[in-house]
Steps between C-alpha positions, in 0.01 A plus 500: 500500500115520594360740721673648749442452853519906524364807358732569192578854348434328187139379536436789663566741259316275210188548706477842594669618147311224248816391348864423575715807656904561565718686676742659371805620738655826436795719662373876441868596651381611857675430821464356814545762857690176626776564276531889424547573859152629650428100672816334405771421306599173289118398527349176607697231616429265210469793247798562239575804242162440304295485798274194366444679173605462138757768467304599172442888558913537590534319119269782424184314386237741600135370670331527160762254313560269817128442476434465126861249524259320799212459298714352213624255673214396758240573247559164279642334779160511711263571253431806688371850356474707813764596738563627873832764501670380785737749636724278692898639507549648845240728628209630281349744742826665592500822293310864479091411441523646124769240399307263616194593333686541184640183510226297597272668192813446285457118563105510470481707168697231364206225310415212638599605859220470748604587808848537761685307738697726728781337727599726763625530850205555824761836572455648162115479486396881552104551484558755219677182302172269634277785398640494120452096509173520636372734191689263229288223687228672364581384144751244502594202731735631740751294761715630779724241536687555862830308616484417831702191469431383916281606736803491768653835572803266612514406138435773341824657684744241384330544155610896535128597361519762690135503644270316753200269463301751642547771194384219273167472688483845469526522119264192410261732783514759282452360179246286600342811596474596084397212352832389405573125427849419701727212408761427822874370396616258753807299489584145641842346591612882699784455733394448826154370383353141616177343382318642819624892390430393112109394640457772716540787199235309314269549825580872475415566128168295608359713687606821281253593235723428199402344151802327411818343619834461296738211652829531428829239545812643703760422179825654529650711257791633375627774656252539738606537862339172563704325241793563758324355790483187320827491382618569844279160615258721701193465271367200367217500265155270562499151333220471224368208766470852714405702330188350408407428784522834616250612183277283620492594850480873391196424286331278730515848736366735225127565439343308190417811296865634518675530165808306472723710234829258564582217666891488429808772347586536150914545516613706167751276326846542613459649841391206739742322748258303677277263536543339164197325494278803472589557154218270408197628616272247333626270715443719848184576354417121414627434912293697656173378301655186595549552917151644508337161328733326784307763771176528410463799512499853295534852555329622773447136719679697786376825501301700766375866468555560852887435413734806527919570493727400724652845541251617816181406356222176526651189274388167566544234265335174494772236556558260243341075509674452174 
């Protein structure tokens, strides 16, 4: 597919690490304060039982055999011999510092691990937690990967995240403050969200010292609360035709040396209602390539420093002549 008009996590990692590197997701059977009461109950709008995860520690695979299981079957596939444990099932910060910290060096003692990927929530980000990150930084690569998912409190209330723009600032602040390397989750296609709200949370995350951005599709699944607005005709989910377009507008707003760890969802098999057509991510991949060629432009073409969120603070973003 040639090179990519965009930083990719890929590349990236081959540079700074010498040789090929993959994730590999695991579920170390934590929760998430938006479903066991102290935010929320039923979490996330577009969330269902697994929470995003695998569901492998509730078949009672522990971290150490999830991973080696990973590196079976990424291994070959990739020709990769070194690893990132990505704790991604629900909330990976959310539980007393010495889990943690047993957890996380469970996953690093394992061989051929080199570092963590730690998705979280902005409202379970203590500094003791970013303290224990920053010291693992010392020897291993480290990511705090934090969902924000909009930069519009508006959103982020029909979402039922259950906290503002303003306490994400606060956590990338913070970890910024260590050293740490953080990776923003943002999602495109949220109810209530238009090209112009899509744009602006691009202009936000520009002008936030973060290393990475993770871009994720609005699919619908099963069981998830969203799954019944689009039943009920009150949802409907962004064309591809959109949807690409709204990648490349998001890019276009991001600065040049950002990361880019995703660019579209990964549905497990079995659980997604809609849209069909993301099922093939080749071909979104293959689209976007292709609507950037049609632009002339790459990652970055619209992005200014001085650029800020749209939640009370400077954003300006340079219009588009494409």
């Amino acid at each position: 597919m040639g090179e990519p008009p965009y930083r990719d996590l890929s590349s990236y990692l081959k540079q700074r690490c010498g040789e090929r590197v993959q994730k590999i997701t695991l579920d170390a059977g934590l929760t998430c304060p938006n479903r066991d009461g102290r935010v929320g109950r039923g979490g996330c709008l577009y969330c269902n039982a697994r929470g995003s995860g695998t569901g492998a520690w509730s078949r009672g695979l522990g971290l150490g055999e999830q991973i080696r299981e990973g590196q079976a079957r990424l291994g070959p596939r990739y020709g990769a011999r070194k690893f990132i444990a990505y704790f991604q099932s629900f909330t990976n910060t959310y539980a007393p510092l010495e889990q943690l910290r047993t957890l996380y060096l469970e996953a690093l003692a394992c061989p051929g691990v080199v570092g963590l990927s730690i998705g979280t929530r902005p409202d379970c980000v203590s500094d003791a937690v970013l303290d224990l990150l920053a010291e693992l930084k010392k020897d291993y690569l480290v990511w705090l990967e934090l969902g924000l998912q909009s930069a519009h409190n508006a959103t982020l209330q029909r979402l039922n995240r259950g906290h503002d723009v303003a306490c994400f600032t606060d956590a990338v602040t913070r970890a910024a403050a260590r050293g740490l390397e953080t990776v923003a989750h943002v999602i495109l296609g949220l109810p209530g969200e238009a090209p112009p709200e899509m744009a602006a949370t691009a202009a936000y995350l520009g002008g936030l010292p973060i290393q990475g951005v993770k871009i994720h599709l609005l699919y619908v699944t099963r069981d998830s609360a969203l799954a019944a607005l689009l039943l009920r005709g009150e949802y409907r989910c962004l064309t591809l035709e959109e949807y690409v377009a709204a990648v490349a507008d998001f890019l276009e707003l991001l600065p040049p040396g950002c990361v880019i760890h995703r660019l579209t969802g990964d549905p497990h098999p079995g659980e997604l209602l809609a849209p069909e057509w993301c099922r093939d991510k080749y071909r979104v991949l293959k689209a976007i390539k292709t609507e950037f060629a049609r632009r002339g432009s790459r990652q970055g073409s619209r992005w200014r420093s001085e650029a800020a969120g749209p939640e009370g603070s400077r954003f300006k973003v340079q219009s588009s002549k494409l």
